[in-house]
N, C-alpha and C positions, 0 to 999 in steps of 0.2 A: 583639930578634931573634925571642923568641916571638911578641910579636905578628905580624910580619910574615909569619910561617909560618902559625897562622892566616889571618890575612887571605889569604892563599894557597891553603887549603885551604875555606873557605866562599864565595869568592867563584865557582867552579867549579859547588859546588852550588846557590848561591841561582840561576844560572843556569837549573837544573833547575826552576824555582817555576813555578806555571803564572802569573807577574806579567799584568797588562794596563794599560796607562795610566791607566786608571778607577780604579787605586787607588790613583794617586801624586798624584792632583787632583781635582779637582771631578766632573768627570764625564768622560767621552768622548764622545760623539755620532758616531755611525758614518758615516763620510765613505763611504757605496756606491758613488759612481765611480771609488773605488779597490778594488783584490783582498783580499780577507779573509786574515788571518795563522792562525797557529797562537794566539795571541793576542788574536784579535779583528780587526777592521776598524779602520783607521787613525783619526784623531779628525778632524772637522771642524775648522779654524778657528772660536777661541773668537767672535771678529768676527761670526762667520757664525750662530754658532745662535743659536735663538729658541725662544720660550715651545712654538710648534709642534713643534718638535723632543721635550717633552716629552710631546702628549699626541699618543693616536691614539685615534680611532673605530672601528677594523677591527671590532671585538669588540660592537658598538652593536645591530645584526642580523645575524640569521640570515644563514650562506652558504647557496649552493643545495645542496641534496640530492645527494649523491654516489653515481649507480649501480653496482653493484646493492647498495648498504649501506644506503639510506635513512635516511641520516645528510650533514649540512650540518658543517664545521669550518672554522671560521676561527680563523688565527693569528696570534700579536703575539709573534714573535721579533723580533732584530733586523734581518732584512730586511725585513721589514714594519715596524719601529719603532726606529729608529736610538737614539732616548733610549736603548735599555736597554744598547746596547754596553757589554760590561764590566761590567755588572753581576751579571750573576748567576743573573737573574731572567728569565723568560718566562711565555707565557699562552695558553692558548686556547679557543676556543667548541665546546660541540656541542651541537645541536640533533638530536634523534633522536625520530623519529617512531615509531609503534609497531610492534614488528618490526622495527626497525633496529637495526643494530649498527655499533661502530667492531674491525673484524678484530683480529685477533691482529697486536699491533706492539711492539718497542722504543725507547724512547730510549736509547741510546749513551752519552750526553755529560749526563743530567740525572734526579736523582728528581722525582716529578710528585706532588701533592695535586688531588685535583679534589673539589667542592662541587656539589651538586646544588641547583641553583633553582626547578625546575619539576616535579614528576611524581616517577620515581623509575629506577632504572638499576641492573641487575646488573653487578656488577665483578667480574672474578676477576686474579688474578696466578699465577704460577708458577714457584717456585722454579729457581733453577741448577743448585744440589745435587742434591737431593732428588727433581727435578719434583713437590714438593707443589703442591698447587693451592689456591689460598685467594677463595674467593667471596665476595661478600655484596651483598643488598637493599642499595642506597643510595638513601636519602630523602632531600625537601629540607629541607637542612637542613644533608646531613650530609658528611662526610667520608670521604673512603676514600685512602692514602697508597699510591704505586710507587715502590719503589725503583728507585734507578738499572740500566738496560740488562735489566731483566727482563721478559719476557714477558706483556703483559699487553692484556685486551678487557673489551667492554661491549656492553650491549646494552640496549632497551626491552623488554619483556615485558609492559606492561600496556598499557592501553587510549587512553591523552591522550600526546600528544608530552610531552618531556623537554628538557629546557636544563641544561645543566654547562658551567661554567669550570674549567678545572685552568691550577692553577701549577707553574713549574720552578726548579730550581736552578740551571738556565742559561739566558744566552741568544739560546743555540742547541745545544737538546737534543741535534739530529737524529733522523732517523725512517725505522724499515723496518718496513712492511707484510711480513708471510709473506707474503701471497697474492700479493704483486705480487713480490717476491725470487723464489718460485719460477714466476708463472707468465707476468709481466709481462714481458719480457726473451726474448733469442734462442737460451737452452741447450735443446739439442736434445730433443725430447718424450722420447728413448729414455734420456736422461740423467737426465731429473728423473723418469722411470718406475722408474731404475736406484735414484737415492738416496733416493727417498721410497715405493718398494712401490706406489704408487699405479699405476692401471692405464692405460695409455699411452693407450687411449680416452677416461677419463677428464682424465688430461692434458692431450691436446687438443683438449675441452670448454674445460676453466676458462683453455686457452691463448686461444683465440678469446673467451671472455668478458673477459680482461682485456688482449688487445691484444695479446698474444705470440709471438711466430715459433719457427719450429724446431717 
C-alpha cells in the first residue's frame, strides 16, 4: 500500500521534469515538419537519419554583417541543426569587425561560454539583482561565461576583425535584442517615450532605424 501511494505521489511530479526523448534513447533528431513542443521537436524516424543529420557547416564562414551592428552571426540551434534536439547543447558565430557590436541581448532558456579565436572583444554582463555590471578584454584564447537569461553585450574596440564561437546549455536558448523589443515592433512612440524616459524624438529615430511603427 505504501508503495502504491508513493508511486502516486512521484509520478505527478516527474511529470513536472523538463524529460525530452533524447534522454530515454540514442538521440532524437528533430523532425522540423513537425511543431516544436514544450519538449522539443518531435524525433525523426530512426530509418530516416543519417550521418548528415549529425554534422552542419552553418558555422564554417562568416554570415553577412548585420546593420547598423557590424556584426555577422550565424546559428546552430536546432532549427538550423536537428542533431542537437534534446540535447542540451547549441552554438554560435560572431564575426565582428572593428567598431562592431552584438547589442544588449538575453537568452531566456540557456547559459552561454563563448571563446574568442581571432582578435579580441569586450564582454560585459549585468546582474538581475544588483544591475552590477561585469566587463572584461576577451583574448583569443579566452573565455568569458553568461549566465542564463542575463543581460548581456560585446563589442570590437580594436583595430582587426574578431571571430567568437559561444556555446549553450540549450538547444534553443532563445533571443531578445533590447533594441529591437523596444524599438522593432508597433508600441506606440509615446509609450516606449512613457516607460523608457527616452525622448519621443529620439524614439522615433531608432524607430525608423530599426523598422518600427507607431
Amino acid at each position: 500500500m505504501a508503495k502504491a501511494q508513493t508511486l502516486l505521489i512521484l509520478v505527478p511530479l516527474l511529470s513536472l521534469l523538463p524529460f525530452t526523448l533524447a534522454l530515454t534513447q540514442d538521440f532524437c533528431v528533430a523532425d522540423l515538419n513537425s511543431s516544436a513542443t514544450p519538449s522539443g521537436y518531435p524525433c525523426k524516424p530512426p530509418a530516416t537519419v543519417t550521418a548528415d543529420d549529425f554534422h552542419y557547416t552553418g558555422l564554417a564562414t562568416a554570415a553577412p554583417s548585420i546593420a547598423p551592428y557590424g556584426t555577422g552571426v550565424s546559428f546552430a540551434f536546432v532549427e538550423q541543426f536537428p542533431g542537437v534536439n534534446g540535447l542540451g547543447i547549441g552554438a554560435t558565430r560572431f564575426d565582428v569587425s572593428p567598431g562592431g557590436v552584438v547589442a544588449l541581448h538575453t537568452h531566456p532558456r540557456g547559459s552561454e561560454i563563448i571563446l574568442v579565436l581571432e582578435g579580441s572583444l569586450s564582454v560585459g554582463l549585468i546582474s538581475a539583482g544588483a544591475n552590477a555590471v561585469y566587463t572584461k578584454t576577451v583574448r583569443k584564447g579566452e573565455l568569458f561565461a553568461i549566465p542564463q537569461g542575463l543581460l548581456h553585450y560585446l563589442y570590437n574596440d580594436g583595430d582587426a576583425a574578431a571571430v567568437a564561437f559561444a556555446a549553450y546549455s540549450s538547444d534553443n536558448a532563445g533571443l531578445q535584442i533590447v533594441d529591437y523589443a523596444l524599438f522593432k515592433n508597433n508600441l506606440p512612440s509615446a509609450v516606449v517615450e512613457k516607460v523608457t524616459f527616452v525622448n519621443e524624438a529620439e524614439v522615433r529615430r531608432l524607430k525608423a532605424l530599426f523598422s518600427g511603427s507607431g
